[in-house]
N, C-alpha and C positions, 0 to 999 in steps of 0.2 A: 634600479630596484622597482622604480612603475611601471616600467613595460614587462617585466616577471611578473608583477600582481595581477596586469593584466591580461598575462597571458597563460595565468592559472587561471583565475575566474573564467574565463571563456573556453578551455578546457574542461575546466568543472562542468558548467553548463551543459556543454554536449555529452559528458559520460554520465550527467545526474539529470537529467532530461525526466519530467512523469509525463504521466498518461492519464491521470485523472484532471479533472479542473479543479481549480485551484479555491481553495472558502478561505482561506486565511493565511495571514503571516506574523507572526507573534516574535519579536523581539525579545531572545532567550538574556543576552547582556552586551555590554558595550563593544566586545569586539567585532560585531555584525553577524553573531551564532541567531540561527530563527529557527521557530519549530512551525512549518507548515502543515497546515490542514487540506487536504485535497477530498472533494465528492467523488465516488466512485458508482458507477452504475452496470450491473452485471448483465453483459449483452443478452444474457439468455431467460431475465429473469426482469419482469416487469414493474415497475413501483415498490421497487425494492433497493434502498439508497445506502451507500456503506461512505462512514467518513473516517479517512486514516489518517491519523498524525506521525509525522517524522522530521528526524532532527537535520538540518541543512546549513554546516558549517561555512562560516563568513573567510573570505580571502585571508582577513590577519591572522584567524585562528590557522587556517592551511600554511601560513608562511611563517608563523615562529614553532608550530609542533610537526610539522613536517605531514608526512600522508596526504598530501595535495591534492590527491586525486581520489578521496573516500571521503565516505561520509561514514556514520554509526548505522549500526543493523538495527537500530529501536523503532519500532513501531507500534503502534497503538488504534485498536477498530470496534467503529459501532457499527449497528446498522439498525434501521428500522423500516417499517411500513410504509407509505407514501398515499395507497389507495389499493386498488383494485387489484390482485396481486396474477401474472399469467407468466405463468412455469414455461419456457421451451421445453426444446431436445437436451437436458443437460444429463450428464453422467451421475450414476447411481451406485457406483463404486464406493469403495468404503474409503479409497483413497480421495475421491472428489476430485476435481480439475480445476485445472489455474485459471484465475479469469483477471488477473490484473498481475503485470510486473512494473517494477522501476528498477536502473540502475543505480548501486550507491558507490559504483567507483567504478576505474577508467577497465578494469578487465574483474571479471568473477567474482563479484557480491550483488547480489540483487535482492530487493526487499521482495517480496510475492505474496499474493492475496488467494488461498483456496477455498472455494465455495466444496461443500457437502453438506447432501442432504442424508437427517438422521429420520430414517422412514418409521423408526418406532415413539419416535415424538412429536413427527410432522415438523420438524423444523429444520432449518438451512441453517447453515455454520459456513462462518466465513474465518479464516484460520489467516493472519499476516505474521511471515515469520523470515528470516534471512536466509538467503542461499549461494550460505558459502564454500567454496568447494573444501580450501583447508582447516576451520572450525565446525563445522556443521550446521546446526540451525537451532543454535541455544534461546535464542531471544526469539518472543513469539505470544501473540495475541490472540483470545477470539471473540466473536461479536454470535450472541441466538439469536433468530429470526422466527419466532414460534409461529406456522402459520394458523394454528386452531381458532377457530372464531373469526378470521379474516375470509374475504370473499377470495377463494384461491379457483381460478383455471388452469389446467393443465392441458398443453398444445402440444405438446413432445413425445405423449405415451401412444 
């Protein structure tokens, strides 16, 4: 039975792998359930810092409810200002572009972070929401980024 526990945890791991670094880990309850906070920084987009939280199921919880290899589609995102703010080449699309994924299980749910910019408010919207192929993407966050009154460069136009 401990070499199964440990050979789900270390599965886990590889298919729940992030990409942001890591600000916290907060002990949800006893079974070893935690909800992480990871920093996010948007390649294209300078002093502009996004932090998302999400839920990271502990080995007992994956070994008495089964789904071993998933995690929950919940996510949660701020973001704000840092300093001096310098725009790249980012897309202007009404759809926005992805600039952060994680997996939250070993095949097709990934959490995903969309940056769009709203040109009639001057602000960036960062949208975390699940993408999953057979529910869709019911659960889902977003974080404003007003840039009005901040010192904004644009490099990309």
């Amino acid at each position: 039975m401990r070499r199964l526990a440990m050979i789900a945890a270390l599965l886990t791991v590889a298919a729940c792998g992030s990409g942001g670094s890591e600000v916290a880990e907060v002990n949800n309850d006893w079974t070893g359930n935690e909800i992480k906070i990871e920093a996010l920084e948007d390649d294209k987009i300078e002093n502009v810092v996004c932090h998302m939280a999400h839920f990271d199921r502990g080995v007992l919880d994956r070994l008495t409810k089964g789904d071993w290899f998933e995690n929950p589609s919940n996510g949660s995102i701020s973001c704000g200002v840092t300093g001096p703010v310098t725009i790249g080449d980012i897309s202007l699309k009404k759809g926005g572009e992805q600039v952060f994924s994680q997996k939250q299980s070993l095949i097709f749910k990934t959490l995903a972070v969309r940056r769009i910019y709203d040109s009639d408010n001057d602000s960036l919207i960062y949208l975390v929401y699940s993408r999953k192929i057979v529910d869709g993407s019911a659960k889902m966050s977003i974080a404003t980024v007003p840039l009005h009154g901040h010192e904004v460069r644009w490099t990309g136009r």
